[in-house]
C-alpha positions in Angstrom: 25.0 -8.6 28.0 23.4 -8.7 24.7 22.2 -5.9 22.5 18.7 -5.6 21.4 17.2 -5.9 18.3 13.5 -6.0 17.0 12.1 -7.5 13.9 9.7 -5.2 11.3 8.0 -7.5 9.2 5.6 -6.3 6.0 3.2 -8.9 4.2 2.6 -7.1 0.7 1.4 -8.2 -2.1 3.7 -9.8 -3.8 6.4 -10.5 -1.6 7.0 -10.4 2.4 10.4 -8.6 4.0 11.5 -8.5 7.4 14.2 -6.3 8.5 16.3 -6.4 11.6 16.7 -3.1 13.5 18.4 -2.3 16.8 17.0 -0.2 19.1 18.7 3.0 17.8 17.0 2.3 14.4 20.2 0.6 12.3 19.4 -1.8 10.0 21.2 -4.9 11.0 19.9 -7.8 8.5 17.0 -8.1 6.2 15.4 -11.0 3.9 12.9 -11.2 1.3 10.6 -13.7 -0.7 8.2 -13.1 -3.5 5.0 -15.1 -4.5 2.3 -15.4 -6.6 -0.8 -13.5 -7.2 -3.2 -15.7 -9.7 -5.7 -14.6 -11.8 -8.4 -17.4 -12.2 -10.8 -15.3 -13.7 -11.5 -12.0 -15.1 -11.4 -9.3 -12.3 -10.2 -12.4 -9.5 -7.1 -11.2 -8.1 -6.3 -14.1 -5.1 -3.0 -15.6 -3.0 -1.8 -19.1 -1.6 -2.1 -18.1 2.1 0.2 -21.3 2.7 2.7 -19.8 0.4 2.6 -16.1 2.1 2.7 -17.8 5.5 5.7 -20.4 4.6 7.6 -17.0 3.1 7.0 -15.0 6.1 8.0 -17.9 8.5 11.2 -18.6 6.1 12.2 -14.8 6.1 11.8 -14.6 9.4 14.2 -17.4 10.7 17.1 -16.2 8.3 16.8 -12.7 9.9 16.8 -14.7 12.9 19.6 -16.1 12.6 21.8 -13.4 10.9 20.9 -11.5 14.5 22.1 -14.1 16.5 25.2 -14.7 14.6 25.8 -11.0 15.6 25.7 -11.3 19.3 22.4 -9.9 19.6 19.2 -10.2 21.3 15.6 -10.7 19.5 13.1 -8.5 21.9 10.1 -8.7 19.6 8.2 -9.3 16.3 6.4 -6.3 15.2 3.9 -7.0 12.0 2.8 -4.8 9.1 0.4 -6.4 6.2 -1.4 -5.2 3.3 -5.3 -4.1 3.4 -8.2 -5.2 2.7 -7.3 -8.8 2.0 -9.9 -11.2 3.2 -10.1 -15.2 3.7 -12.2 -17.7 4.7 -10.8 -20.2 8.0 -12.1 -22.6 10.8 -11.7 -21.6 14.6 -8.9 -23.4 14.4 -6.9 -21.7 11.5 -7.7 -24.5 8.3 -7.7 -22.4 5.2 -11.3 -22.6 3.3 -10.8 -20.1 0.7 -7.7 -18.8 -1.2 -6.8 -15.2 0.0 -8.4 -12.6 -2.0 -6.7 -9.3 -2.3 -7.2 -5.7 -2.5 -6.8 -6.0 -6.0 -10.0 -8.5 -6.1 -12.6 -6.5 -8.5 -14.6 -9.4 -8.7 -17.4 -8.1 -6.2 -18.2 -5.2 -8.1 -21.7 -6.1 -8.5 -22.2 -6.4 -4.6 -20.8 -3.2 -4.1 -22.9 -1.3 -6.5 -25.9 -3.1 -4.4 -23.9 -2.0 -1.3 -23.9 1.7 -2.6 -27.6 1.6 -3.0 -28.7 0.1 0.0 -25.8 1.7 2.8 -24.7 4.7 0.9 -22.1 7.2 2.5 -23.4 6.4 5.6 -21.7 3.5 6.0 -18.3 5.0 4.8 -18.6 7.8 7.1 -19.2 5.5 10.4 -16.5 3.3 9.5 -13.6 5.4 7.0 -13.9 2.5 4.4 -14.1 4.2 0.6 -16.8 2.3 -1.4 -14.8 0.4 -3.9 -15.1 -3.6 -4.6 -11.4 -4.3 -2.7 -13.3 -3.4 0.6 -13.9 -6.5 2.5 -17.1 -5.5 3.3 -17.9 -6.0 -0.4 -15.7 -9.3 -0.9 -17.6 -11.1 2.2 -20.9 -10.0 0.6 -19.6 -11.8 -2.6 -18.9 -15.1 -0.4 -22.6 -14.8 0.7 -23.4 -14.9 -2.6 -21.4 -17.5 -4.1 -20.1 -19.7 -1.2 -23.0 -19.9 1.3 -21.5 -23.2 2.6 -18.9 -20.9 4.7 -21.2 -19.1 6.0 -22.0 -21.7 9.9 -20.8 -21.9 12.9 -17.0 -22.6 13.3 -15.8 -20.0 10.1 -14.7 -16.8 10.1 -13.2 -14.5 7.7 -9.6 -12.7 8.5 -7.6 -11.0 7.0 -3.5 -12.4 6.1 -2.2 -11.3 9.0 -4.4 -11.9 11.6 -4.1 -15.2 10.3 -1.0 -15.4 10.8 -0.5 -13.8 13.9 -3.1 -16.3 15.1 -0.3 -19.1 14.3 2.1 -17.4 16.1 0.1 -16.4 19.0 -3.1 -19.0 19.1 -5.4 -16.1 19.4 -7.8 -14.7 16.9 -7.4 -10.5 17.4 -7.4 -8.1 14.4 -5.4 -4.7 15.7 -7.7 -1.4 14.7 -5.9 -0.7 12.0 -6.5 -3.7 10.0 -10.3 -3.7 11.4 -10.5 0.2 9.8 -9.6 -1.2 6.3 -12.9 -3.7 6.4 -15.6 -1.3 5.8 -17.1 -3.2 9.1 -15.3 -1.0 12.0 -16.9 2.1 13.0 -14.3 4.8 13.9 -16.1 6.6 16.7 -16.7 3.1 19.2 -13.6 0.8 17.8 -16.3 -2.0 17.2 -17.4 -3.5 14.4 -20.2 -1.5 12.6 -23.5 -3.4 13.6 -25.2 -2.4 10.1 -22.1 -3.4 8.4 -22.2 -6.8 10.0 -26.4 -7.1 9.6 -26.1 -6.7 6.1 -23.6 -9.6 5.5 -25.6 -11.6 8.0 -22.3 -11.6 10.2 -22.2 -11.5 14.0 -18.8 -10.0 15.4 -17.7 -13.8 16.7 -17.1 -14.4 13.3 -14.5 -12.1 13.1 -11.7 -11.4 15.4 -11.2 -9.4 18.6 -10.5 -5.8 17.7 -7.6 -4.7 19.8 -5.3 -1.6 19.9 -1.9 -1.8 17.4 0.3 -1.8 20.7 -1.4 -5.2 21.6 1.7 -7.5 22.8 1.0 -11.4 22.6 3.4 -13.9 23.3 5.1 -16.6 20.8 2.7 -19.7 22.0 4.2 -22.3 20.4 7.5 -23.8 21.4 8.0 -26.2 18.8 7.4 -23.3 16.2 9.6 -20.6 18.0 12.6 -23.2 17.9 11.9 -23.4 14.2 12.2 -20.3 13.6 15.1 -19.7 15.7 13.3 -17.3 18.1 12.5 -18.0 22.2 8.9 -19.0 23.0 6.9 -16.1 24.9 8.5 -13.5 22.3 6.8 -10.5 22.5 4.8 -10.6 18.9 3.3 -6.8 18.6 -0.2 -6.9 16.3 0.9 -3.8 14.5 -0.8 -2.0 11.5 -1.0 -1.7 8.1 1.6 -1.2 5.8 0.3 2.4 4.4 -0.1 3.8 7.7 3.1 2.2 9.2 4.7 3.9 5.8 3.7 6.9 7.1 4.9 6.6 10.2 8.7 4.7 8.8 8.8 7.9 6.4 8.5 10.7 9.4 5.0 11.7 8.5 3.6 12.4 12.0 3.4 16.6 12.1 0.8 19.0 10.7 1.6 20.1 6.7 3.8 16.8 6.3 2.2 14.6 3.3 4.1 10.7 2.7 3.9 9.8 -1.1 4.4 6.2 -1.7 4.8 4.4 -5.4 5.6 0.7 -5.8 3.3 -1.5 -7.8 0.4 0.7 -6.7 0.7 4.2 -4.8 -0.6 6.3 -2.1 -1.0 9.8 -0.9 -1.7 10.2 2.8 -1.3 12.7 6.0 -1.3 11.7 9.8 -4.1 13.3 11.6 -4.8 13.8 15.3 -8.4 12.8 15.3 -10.6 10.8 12.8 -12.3 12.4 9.9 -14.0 11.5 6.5 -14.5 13.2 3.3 -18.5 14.3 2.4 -17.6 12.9 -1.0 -16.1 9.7 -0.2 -12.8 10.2 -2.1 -10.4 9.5 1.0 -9.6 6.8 3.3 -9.4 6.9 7.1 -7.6 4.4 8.8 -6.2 4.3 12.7 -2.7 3.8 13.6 -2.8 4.5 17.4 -5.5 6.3 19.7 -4.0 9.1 19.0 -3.0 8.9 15.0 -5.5 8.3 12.2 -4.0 8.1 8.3 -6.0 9.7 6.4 -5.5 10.0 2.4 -6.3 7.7 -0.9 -4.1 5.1 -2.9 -3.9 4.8 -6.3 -4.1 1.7 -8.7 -1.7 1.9 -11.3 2.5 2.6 -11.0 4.7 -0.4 -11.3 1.4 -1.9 -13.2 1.3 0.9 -15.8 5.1 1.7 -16.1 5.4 -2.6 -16.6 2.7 -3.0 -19.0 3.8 0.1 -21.4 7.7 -1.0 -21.4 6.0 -4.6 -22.7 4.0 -3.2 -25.1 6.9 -0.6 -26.7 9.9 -3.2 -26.6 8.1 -6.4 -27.0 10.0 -7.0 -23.4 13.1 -7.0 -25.3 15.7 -4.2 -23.7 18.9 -4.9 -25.4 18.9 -1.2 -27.2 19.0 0.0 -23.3 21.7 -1.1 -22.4 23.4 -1.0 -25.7 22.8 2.4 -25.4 24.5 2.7 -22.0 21.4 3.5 -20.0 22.5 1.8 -16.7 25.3 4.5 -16.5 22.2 7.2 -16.9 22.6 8.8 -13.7 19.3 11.5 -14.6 17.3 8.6 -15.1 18.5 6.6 -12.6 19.9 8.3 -9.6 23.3 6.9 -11.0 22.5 3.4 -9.4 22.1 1.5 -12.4 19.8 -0.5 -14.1 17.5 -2.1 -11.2 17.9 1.4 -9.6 14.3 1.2 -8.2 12.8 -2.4 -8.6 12.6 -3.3 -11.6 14.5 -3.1 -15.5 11.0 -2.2 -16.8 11.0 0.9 -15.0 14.7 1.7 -15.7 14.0 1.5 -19.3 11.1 3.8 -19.1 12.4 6.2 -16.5 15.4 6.4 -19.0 13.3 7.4 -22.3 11.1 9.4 -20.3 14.5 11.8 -19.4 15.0 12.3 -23.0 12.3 14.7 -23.3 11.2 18.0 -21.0 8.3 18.0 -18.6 5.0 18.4 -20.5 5.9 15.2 -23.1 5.1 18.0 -26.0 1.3 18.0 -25.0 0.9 14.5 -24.8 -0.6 12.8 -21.8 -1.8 9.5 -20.0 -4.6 8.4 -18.0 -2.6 5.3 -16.2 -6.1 4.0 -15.0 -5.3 0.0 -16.8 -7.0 -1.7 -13.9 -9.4 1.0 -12.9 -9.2 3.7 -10.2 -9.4 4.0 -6.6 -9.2 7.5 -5.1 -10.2 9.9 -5.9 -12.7 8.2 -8.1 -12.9 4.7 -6.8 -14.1 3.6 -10.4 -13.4 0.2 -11.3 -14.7 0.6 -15.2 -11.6 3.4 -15.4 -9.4 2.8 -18.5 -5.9 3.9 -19.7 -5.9 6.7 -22.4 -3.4 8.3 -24.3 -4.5 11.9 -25.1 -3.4 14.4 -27.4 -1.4 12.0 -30.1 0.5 13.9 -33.3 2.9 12.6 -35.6 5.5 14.8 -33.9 5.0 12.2 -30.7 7.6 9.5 -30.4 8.3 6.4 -27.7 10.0 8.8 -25.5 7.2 11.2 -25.4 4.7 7.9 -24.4 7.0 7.2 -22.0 7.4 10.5 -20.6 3.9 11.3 -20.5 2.7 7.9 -18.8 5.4 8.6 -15.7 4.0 11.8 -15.7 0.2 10.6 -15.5 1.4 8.4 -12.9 2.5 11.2 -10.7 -1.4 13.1 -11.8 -2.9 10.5 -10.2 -1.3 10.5 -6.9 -1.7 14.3 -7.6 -5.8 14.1 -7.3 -5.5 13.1 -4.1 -3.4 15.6 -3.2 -5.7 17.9 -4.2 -8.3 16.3 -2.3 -6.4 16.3 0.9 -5.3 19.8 0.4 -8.6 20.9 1.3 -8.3 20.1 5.0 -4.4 20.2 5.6 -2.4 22.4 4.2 0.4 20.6 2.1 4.3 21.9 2.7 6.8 19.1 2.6 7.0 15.5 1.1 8.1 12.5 2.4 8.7 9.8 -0.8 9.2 6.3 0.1 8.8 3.0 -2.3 10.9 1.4 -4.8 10.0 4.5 -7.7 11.4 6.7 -4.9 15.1 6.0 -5.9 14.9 7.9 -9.2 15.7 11.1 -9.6 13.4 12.0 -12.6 11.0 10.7 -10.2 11.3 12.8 -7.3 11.4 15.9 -9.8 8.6 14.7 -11.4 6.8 14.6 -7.7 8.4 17.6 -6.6 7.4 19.9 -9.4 3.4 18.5 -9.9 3.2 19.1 -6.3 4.8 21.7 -5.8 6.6 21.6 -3.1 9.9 20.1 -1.5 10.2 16.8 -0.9 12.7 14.6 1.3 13.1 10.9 1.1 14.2 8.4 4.0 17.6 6.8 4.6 15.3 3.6 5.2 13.7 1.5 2.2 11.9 -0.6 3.6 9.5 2.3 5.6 6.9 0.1 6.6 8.6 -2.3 8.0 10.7 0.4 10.0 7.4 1.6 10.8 6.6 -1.4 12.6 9.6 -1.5 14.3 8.9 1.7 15.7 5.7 1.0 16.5 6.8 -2.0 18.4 9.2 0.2 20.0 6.9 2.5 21.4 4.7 -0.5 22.8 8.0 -2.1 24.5 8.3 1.4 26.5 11.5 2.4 24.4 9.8 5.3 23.8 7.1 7.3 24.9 5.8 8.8 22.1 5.6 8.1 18.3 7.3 11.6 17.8 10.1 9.9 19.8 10.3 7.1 18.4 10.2 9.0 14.7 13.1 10.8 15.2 15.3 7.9 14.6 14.5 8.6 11.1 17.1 9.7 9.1 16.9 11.1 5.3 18.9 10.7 2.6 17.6 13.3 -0.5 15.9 15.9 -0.9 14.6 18.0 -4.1 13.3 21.5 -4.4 10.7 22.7 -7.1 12.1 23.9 -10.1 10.1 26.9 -11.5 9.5 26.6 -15.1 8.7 22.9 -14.7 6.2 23.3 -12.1 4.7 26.1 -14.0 4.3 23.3 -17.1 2.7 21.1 -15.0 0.4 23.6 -13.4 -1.0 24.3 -17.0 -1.3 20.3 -17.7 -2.7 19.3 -14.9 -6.4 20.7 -15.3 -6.2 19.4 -18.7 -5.2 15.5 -17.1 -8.0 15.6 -14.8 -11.0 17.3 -17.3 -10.0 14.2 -19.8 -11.0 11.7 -16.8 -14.4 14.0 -16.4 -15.3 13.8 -19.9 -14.6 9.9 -20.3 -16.1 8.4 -17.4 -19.6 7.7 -18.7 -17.6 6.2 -21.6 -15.2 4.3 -19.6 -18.6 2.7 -17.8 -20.7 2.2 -21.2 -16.9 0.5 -22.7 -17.5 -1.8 -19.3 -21.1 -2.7 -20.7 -20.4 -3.5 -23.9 -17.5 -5.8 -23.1 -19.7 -7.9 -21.1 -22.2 -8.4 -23.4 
């Protein structure tokens, strides 16, 4: 008889992976493909759905087959995707509109008119922070500027229901997707009526909300050969990738916080029952009936650390590795030069080492494509503060790591208000440094541990899909398959540097805002 295996599969932004697991949580085989994300137009930050779909279908049936060729038996598909991503199709899947992305700013204006007509209210009912990536916002900026979609026959879906509507030939969003709208009120698990009034939406023109256990079965024959799976294979709806991450990384008790840092970043806690923040700084989002994810993501990490290795090379890093810097085991975690993603953030992570924690007074806003939480202010800029001529590359690279980790450090600070914060759990690519996990460990304050698993959200899945093929009975069951691989504890007099910095950090935010929206102003004159 065969073994069993299970398939965790993540839609991100810029690149899908699916990962093999057996039941006992081994990673067996895994595949990954990248594609684009186009910028048309100032602030338009859209996808190829074709191109996400033909990667996900093309990582798929090479994970497929690596299974097979291992004697083992595919039980089930189990899907993770990005938020707040939002497109336009028939009732019969034809694309009308490319895929826009969280990372879409382009309905700014709606959402100011949003903010002034819902208010809080609206976040509060349905956990959604006010902020132009909410869909809520991008389908009020379709109203606007593509009224033809807007008749019978089109609806607007997200990637992977999209997807998952291929697979299965049914249109259902799972709750956790529906949370990350700014259309799905918390306390009935429908969509929000006033939500849906103000768009001039009815809930037909969106898909059926349904729990994240939801099993549907692999329709289409023809497309299950393709891929090299059976037709009728289990396909569990799943969630989204940041709660899933919190779930891959262990984050399921009371005091435990997941800290995630890729191309963006996120700081969130797992919660027994909904709640939302009076000041609108925090996300709420389900994962089962009985979890919520709770916390706030963060704009700029692979972004900033990218952008500033361009602009102090000139993208030329010969003098790294001249210098020897893929042997630079402090920087690096002594895994080389593509340690944790990418050589831009090798190079940086490695001049950032050269220099103690506090980058001699200097210190970065990393805000280069605005602000979500705590903030959730597009017009946010990046600033370098506190500039002498003592101050050298290493000391702007040392300060804009640094600034990375204040930012996910606001929302810490935020959730600390309502859950006490005692342990870590670090996930994404930045997670593989060890100047990193010191840097995270120290701001915070507290130890930190990070998973044996790399790709947490699509172990998440896979443990979600699990629990919903009655492997397990609980999601603490199912988590403690989870398995970790480093830890860090606090050093003293580095924390205690960072504890005098960081009220600095967030008081140069406070006084620049106002400037950081009249800068906006002028530029669009």
């Amino acid at each position: 008889m065969k073994e069993h295996a299970i398939l965790g599969i993540d839609i991100g932004t810029t690149s899908v992976k699916v990962v093999a697991f057996d039941f006992g949580g081994k990673t067996l085989a895994q595949a990954s493909t990248s594609y684009d994300l186009f910028h048309p137009r100032p602030g338009f930050s859209e996808q190829d759905p074709m191109s996400i779909r033909q990667a996900t279908f093309s990582c798929i049936k090479t994970v497929a087959a690596s299974v097979q060729a291992l004697q083992l038996q595919i039980e089930a598909l189990s899907f993770s995707a990005v938020m707040h991503s939002v497109m336009a199709v028939t009732d019969d899947g034809e694309v009308l509109t490319p895929l826009i992305t969280w990372a879409d700013n382009r309905s700014a204006p709606e959402m100011d008119r949003i903010r002034a007509d819902l208010g809080l209210a609206v976040y509060k009912r349905t956990g959604t922070p006010l902020h132009p990536m909410s869909p809520l916002a991008k389908i009020a900026w379709l109203k606007t500027h593509r009224a033809d979609l807007f008749r019978p026959g089109v609806r607007f879906v997200s990637i992977k229901e999209w997807i998952v509507y291929v697979l299965c030939g049914i249109w259902r969003v799972d709750h956790s997707t529906a949370s990350a709208t700014g259309m799905f009120n918390l306390a009935s698990l429908a969509f929000d009526q006033e939500a849906l009034q103000y768009n001039g939406l009815s809930a037909d023109q969106l898909s059926e909300p349904v729990d994240t256990l939801t099993m549907m079965p692999l329709h289409d024959s023809d497309l299950a050969r393709a891929l090299g799976l059976t037709v009728n294979l289990p396909v569990v709806i799943g969630a989204t990738d940041g709660v899933l991450a919190n779930l891959g990384t262990g984050v399921i008790a009371a005091g435990q916080v997941a800290v995630t840092m890729g191309t963006s970043g996120a700081v969130r806690i797992t919660a027994s029952e909904p709640w939302t923040d009076d000041l609108g700084r925090t996300f709420c989002y389900a994962l089962t009936k009985d979890y919520w994810v709770i916390g706030g993501a963060v704009n700029n990490g692979g972004i900033a650390t990218r952008w500033l290795t361009e602009m102090l090379t000139g993208n030329d890093k010969s003098a790294f590795a001249a210098a020897g810097a893929r042997a630079d085991s402090a920087a690096l975690g002594g895994r080389g030069d593509h340690a944790f993603g990418e050589a831009d953030e090798s190079w940086l992570f490695h001049m950032a080492s050269k220099v103690p924690a506090g980058a001699g007074g200097l210190l970065f806003l990393p805000y280069l494509t605005g602000e979500r939480a705590p903030y959730f202010h597009e017009h946010a800029r990046g600033v370098f503060f506190g500039f002498g001529v003592e101050h050298t590359r290493e000391h702007m690279a040392r300060a804009a790591v640094e600034g990375i980790v204040y930012a996910l450090y606001n929302v810490g600070v935020v959730i600390s208000e309502r859950h006490a914060v005692q342990s870590l759990h670090v996930s994404g690519g930045f997670a593989r440094s060890k100047l990193w996990r010191s840097l995270v460990c120290n701001i915070f304050g507290v130890p930190l541990q990070v998973p044996s698993v790399d790709e947490v959200s699509c172990f998440g899945a896979a443990l979600l899909g699990l629990h919903a093929l009655g492997e397990f009975s609980s999601l603490q069951d199912a988590a403690k398959l989870i398995v970790m691989r480093d830890g860090e504890q606090p050093n003293g007099d580095d924390a205690k540097t960072y504890q005098k910095y960081y009220p600095l950090f967030a008081s140069v935010y406070e006084n620049l805002k106002d400037s950081f929206d009249v800068l906006a102003r002028m530029r669009d004159l």
